[in-house]
LUMVO-197285 format. One record per residue (C-alpha): residue number from 1; residue in one letter; x, y, z. Coordinates in Angstrom, 1 decimal, m for minus. Each point is the difference from the previous one (the first is absolute). Layout:
BEGIN
n|res|x|y|z
NUM|A|X|Y|Z
...
END
This chain:
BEGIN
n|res|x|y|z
1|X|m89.2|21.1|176.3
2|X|0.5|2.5|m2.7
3|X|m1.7|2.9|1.9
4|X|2.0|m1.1|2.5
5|X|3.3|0.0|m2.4
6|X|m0.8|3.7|m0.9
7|X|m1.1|1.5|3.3
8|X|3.6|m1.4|1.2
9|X|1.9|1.8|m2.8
10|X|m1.5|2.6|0.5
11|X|0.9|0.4|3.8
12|X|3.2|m1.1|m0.4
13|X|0.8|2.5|m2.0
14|X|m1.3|3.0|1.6
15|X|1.1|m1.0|2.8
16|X|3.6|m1.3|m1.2
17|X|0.6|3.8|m1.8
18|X|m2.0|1.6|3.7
19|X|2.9|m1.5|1.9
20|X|3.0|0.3|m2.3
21|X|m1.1|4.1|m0.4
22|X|m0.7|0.3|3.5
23|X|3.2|m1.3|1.6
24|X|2.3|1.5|m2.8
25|X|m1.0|3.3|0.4
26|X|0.1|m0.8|4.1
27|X|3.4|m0.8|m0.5
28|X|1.3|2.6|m2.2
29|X|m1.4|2.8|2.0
30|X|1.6|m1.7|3.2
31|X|3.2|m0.5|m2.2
32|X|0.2|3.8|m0.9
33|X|m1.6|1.5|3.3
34|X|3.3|0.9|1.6
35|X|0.8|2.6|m3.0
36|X|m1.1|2.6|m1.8
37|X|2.5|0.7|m2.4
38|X|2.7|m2.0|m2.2
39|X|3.0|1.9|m1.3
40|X|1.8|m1.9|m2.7
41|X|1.2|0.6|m3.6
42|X|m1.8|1.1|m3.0
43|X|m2.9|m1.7|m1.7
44|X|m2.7|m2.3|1.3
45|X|m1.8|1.0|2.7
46|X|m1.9|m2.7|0.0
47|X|3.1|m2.3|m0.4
48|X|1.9|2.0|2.7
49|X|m2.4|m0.9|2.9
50|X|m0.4|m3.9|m0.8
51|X|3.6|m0.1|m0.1
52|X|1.1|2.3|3.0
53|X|m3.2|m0.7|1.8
54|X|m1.4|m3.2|m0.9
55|X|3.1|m1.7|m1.6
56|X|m1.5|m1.7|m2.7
57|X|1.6|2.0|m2.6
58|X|2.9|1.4|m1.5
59|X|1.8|3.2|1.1
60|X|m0.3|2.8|m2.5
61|X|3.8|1.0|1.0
62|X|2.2|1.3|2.6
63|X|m0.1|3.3|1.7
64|X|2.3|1.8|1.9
65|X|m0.4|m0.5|4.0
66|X|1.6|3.6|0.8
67|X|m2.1|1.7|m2.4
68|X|m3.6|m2.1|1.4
69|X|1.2|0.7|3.4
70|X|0.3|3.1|m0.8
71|X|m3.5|0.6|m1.3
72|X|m1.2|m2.3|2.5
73|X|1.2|2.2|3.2
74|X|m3.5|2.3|0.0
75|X|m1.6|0.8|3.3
76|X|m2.9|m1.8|m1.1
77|X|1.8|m3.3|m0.4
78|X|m0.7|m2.5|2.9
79|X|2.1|m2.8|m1.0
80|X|2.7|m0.5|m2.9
81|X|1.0|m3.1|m1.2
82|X|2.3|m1.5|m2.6
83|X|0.0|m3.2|m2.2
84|X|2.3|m1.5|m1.8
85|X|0.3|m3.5|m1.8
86|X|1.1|m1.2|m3.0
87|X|0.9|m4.0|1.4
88|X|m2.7|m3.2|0.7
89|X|1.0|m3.0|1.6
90|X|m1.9|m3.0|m1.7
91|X|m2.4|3.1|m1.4
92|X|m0.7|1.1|3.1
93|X|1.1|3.9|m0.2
94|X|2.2|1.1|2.3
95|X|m0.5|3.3|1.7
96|X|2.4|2.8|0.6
97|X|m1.9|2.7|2.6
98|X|0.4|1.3|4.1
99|X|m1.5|m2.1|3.1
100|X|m2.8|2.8|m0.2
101|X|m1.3|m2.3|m3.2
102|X|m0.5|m2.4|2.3
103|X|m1.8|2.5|2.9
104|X|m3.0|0.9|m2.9
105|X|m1.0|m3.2|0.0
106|X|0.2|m0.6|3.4
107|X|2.3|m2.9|m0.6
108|X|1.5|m1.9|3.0
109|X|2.6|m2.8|0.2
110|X|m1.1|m3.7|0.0
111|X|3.6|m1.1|0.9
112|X|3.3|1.7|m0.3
113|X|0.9|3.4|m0.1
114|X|m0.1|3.3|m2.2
115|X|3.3|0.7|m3.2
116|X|2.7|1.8|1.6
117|X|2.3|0.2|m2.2
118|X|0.5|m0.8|m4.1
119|X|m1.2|m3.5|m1.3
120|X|m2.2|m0.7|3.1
121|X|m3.6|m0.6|m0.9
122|X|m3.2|m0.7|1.6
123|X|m2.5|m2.1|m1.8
124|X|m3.7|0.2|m0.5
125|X|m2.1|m2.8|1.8
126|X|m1.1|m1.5|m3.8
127|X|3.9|m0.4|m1.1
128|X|1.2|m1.6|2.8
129|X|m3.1|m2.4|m0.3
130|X|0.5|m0.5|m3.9
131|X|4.0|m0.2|0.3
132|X|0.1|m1.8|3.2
133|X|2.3|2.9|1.0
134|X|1.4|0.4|3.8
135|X|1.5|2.6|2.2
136|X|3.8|m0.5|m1.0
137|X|m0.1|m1.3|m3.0
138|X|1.7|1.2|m3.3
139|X|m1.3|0.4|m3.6
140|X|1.3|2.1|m3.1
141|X|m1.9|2.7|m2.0
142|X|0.0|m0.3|m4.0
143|X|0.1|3.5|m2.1
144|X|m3.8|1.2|m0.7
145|X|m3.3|m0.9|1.3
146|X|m0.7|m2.7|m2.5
147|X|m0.2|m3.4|1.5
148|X|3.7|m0.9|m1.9
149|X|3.9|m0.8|1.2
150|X|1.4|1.2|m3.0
151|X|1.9|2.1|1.9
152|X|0.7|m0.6|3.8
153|X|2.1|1.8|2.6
154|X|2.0|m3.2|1.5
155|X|2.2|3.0|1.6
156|X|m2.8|1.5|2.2
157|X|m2.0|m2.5|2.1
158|X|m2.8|1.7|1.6
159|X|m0.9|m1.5|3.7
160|X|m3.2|m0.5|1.4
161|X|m0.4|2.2|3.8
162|X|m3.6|m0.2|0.5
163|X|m3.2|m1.0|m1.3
164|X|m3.3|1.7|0.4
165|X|m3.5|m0.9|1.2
166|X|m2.7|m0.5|m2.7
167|X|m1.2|3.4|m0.5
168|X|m2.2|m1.2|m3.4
169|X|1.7|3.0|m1.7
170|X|2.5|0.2|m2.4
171|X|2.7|m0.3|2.4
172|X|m0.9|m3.6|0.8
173|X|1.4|m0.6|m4.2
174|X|3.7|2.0|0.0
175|X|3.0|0.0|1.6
176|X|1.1|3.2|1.7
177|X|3.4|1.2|0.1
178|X|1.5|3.7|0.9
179|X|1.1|2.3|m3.2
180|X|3.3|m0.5|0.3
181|X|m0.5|m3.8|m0.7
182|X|m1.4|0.6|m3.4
183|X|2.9|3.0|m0.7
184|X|2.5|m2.0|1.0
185|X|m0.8|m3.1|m2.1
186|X|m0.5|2.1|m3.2
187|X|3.1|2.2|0.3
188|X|2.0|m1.8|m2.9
189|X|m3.1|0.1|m2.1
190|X|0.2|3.6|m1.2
191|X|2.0|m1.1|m3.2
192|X|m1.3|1.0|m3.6
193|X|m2.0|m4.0|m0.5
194|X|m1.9|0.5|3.0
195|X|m1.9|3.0|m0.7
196|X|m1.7|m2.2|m2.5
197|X|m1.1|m2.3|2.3
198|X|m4.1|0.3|0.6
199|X|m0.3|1.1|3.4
200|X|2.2|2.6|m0.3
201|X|1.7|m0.6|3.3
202|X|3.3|1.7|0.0
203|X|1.5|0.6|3.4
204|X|3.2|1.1|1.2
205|X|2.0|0.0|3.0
206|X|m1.3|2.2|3.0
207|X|3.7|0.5|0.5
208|X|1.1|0.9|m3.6
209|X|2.6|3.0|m1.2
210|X|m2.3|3.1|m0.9
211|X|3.0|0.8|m2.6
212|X|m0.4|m3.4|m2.0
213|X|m1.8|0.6|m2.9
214|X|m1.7|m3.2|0.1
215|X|m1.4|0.0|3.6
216|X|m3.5|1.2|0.3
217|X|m1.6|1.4|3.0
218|X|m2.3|m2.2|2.3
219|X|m3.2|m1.3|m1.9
220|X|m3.2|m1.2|0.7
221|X|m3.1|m1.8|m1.3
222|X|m2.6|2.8|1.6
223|X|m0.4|1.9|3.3
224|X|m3.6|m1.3|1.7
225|X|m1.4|2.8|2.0
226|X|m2.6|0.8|2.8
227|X|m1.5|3.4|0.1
228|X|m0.9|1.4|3.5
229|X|m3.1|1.9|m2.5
230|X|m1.7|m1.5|m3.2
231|X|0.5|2.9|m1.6
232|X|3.6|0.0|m0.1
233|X|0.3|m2.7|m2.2
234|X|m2.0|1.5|m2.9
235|X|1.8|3.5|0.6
236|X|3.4|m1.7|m0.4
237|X|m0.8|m2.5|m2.4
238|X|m1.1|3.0|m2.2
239|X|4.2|1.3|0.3
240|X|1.5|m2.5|m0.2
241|X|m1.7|m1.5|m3.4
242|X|0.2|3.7|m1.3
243|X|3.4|1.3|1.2
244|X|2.1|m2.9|0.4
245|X|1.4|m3.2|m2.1
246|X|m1.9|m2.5|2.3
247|X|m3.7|m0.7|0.6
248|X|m2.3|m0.5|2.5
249|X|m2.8|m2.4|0.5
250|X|m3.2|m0.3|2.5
251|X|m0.5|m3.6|0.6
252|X|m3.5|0.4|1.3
253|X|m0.8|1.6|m3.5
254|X|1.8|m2.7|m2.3
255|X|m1.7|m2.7|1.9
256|X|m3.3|1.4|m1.0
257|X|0.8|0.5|m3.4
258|X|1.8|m3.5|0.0
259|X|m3.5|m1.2|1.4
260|X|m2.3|1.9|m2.4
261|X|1.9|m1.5|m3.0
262|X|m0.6|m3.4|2.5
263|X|m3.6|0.8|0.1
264|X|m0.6|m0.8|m3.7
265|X|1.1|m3.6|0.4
266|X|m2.1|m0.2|3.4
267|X|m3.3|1.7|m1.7
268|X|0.2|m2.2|m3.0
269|X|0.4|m3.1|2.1
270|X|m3.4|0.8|2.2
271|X|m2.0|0.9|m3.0
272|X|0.9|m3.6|m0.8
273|X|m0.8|m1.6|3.5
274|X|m3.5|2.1|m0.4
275|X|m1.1|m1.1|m3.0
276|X|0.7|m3.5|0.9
277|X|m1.2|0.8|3.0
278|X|m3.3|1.5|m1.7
279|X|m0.2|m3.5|m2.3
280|X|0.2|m2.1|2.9
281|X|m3.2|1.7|1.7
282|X|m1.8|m0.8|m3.4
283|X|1.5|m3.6|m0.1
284|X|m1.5|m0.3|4.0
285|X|m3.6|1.9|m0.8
286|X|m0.4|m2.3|m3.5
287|X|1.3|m3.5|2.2
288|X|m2.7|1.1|2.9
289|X|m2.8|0.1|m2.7
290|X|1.0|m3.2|m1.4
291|X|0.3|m1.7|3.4
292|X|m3.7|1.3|0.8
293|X|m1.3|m1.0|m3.5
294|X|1.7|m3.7|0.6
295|X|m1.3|m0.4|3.2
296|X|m4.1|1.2|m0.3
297|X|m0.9|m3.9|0.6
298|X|2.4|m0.2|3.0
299|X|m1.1|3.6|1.3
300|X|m3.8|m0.6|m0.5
301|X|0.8|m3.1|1.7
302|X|1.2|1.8|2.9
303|X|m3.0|2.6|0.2
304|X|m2.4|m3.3|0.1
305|X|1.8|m1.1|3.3
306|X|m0.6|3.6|1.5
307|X|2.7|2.6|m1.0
308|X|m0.9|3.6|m0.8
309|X|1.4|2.3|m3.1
310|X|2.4|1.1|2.6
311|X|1.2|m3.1|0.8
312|X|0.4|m0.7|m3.3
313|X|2.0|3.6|m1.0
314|X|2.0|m0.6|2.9
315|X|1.4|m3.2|m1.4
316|X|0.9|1.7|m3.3
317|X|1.8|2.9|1.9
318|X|1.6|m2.4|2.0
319|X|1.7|m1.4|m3.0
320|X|0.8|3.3|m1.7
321|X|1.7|0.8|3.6
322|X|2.3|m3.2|m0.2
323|X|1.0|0.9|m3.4
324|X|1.1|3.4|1.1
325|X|1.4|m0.9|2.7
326|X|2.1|m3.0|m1.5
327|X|0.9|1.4|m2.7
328|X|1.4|3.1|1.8
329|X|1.9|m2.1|2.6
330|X|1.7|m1.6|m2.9
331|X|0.6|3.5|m1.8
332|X|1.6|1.4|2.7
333|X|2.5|m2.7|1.0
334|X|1.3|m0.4|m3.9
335|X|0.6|3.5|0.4
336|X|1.8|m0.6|3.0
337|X|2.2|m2.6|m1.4
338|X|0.6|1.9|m3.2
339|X|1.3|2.7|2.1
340|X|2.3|m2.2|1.6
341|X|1.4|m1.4|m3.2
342|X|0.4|4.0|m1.5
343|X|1.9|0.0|3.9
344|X|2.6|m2.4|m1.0
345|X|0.3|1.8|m3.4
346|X|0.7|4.0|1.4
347|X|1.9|m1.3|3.1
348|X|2.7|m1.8|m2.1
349|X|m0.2|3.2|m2.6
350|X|m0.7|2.8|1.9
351|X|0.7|m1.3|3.5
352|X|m3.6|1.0|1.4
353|X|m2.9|m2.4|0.6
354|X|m3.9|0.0|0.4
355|X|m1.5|m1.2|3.1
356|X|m2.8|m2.5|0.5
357|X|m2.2|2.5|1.6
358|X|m3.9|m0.5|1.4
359|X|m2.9|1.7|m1.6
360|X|0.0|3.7|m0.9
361|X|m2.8|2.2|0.2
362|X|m0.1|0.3|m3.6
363|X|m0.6|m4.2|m0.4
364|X|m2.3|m0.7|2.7
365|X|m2.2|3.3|m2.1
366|X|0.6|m2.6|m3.2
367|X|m1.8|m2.8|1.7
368|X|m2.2|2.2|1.4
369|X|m0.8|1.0|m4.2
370|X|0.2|m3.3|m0.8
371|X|m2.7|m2.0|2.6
372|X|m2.2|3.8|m1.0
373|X|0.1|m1.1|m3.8
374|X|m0.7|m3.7|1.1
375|X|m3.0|0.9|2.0
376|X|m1.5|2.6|m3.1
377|X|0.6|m3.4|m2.1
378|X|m1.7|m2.2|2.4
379|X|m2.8|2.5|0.8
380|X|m0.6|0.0|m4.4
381|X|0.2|m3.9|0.2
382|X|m2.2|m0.5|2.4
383|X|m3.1|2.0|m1.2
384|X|m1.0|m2.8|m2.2
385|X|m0.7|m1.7|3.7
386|X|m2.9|2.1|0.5
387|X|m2.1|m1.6|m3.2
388|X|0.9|m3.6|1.3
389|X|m3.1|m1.5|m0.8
390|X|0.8|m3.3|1.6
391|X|m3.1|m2.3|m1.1
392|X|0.9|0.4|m3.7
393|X|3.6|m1.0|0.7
394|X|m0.8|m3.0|1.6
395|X|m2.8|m0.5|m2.2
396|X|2.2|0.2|m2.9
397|X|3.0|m2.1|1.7
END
């Protein structure tokens, strides 16, 4: 039972941190696939893709859309799109951006149809699931992207047009509206106790008075762009983080330094399944030796009635074999099911889940490791087989 015990936590935990590093970096290289560039305001770069891209942070600020656009419009550019938000819904965050959002992820409608005009919204597959949400009905933002109602637009109910097929991308977790949606429901919020509040989400009117002092021009969150050549994100990125008063990230680049810092965690954590790993093969060889000290009488017994030394091995491997085997089959489904209960965790949080996938590659070459350090254990145990000396244990029995 204990090398069993051991040689489970072991495999559940190499193979809980395999899956959990496997399908996060699966999904946030799908997630940021469609772009290669972020544009947004100053500071984080790190910050400025989970939030634009990812939206799992905060916004580092506003930017202006004219002066992005402006940037934006290079013959290299493929595709230009902006984002905008500042509102949730329950904590669900609701997006300000063009259909084209949609187009990247090769989203399609599950019912209903696309936003035409201001306050009409299409919903993810995962909120209308969660909220029990239907084509037609009504709901009201709150102010920030905090899960709160402290402060709630009663004035501007947005309506639900459409929903959208599971696309297991972030799209199945927001609500998606057009820009002017998010401009037009933050266009009294440009007075001075706003600015202060965290998100820094100050809108105004698309339609305001350019003379009015307090009007500001259109803003943004960040411009998400496609480049027609790879190359023409680090040759712009280069001017506009040099020559202008916003910044510009590569996702694919933050993601690997997000998953390097990762990598720490994940390296420490198989360190620890090896060495438990390494102590359960010594608990297996030591409980082999035992068993084949405890049962000379029974053994000799058996070579009296006719069976070899090979016979005999064969036994003992066959027992090491059930021990690997068992204990891995256990491993690897209390891995399984602590993945699911992380699931629960990171969908409610973070509004993406882990999947109860089938073997890797890299598990089934664990087992193979582990029924290898088995057999070396039972090969060691079972030398003491070929000094049996079978009339002195009977003799002595």
């Amino acid at each position: 039972m204990l090398s069993i015990v051991l040689l489970m936590l072991s495999i559940s935990l190499a193979t809980f941190v395999l899956q959990i590093r496997n399908q996060l970096l699966h999904h946030l290289e799908r997630t940021i696939k469609p772009f290669d560039m972020v544009i947004g305001a100053k500071g984080s770069s790190l910050q400025l893709v989970l939030s634009s891209v990812l939206h799992i942070d905060n916004p580092t600020g506003n930017i202006s859309l004219e002066k992005a656009m402006r940037i934006a419009r290079n013959p290299m550019a493929k595709d230009i799109i902006p984002v905008s938000y500042g509102d949730n819904y329950k904590g669900i965050r609701i997006l300000g951006t063009s259909k084209e959002y949609l187009t990247t992820y090769d989203a399609s409608l599950q019912d209903g149809k696309l936003f035409e005009k201001p306050f009409e919204a299409v919903i993810g597959s995962s909120v209308a699931k969660k909220e029990e949400l239907n084509v037609g009905d009504t709901f009201l933002s709150s102010h920030g992207l905090a899960k709160s109602a402290l402060e709630t637009h009663n004035d501007k109910p947005f309506i639900i047009t459409g929903i959208v097929k599971p696309t297991y991308t972030i799209i199945d977790h927001l609500i998606i509206t057009n820009l002017e949606s998010i401009w037009e429901v933050h266009k009294h919020h440009d007075e001075p106790h706003h600015h202060e509040e965290e998100h820094h989400m100050e809108h105004v009117d698309a339609h305001s008075n350019p003379n009015d002092k307090h009007e500001e021009e259109r803003q943004i969150t960040s411009l998400l762009v496609k480049f027609r050549n790879p190359l023409g994100a680090l040759q712009i990125s280069r001017f506009i983080n040099d020559k202008t008063t916003m910044q510009a990230a590569i996702p694919k680049f933050e993601i690997e330094r997000l998953m390097g810092f990762l990598g720490i965690g994940f390296q420490t954590i198989n360190g620890i399944a090896t060495a438990i790993l390494l102590v359960a093969g010594l608990s297996i060889f030591i409980n082999l030796i035992k068993t084949v000290r405890e049962r000379k009488q029974e053994l000799a017994l058996l070579r009296t009635y006719g069976a070899n030394t090979f016979q005999l091995i064969k036994l003992v491997f066959l027992e090491a074999l059930f021990l690997s085997f068992f204990g891995t089959a256990i491993g690897w489904f209390v891995g399984r099911i602590s993945l699911w209960f992380l699931s629960i965790f990171t969908e409610d949080v973070y509004g993406y889940h882990f999947v109860f996938s089938l073997p890797t590659q890299k598990e089934l070459i664990i087992l193979v490791l582990v029924i290898l350090t088995t057999l070396l254990a039972a090969i060691s145990a079972s030398l003491s087989l070929f000094k049996l000396n079978v009339s002195k244990i009977i003799f002595d029995a």
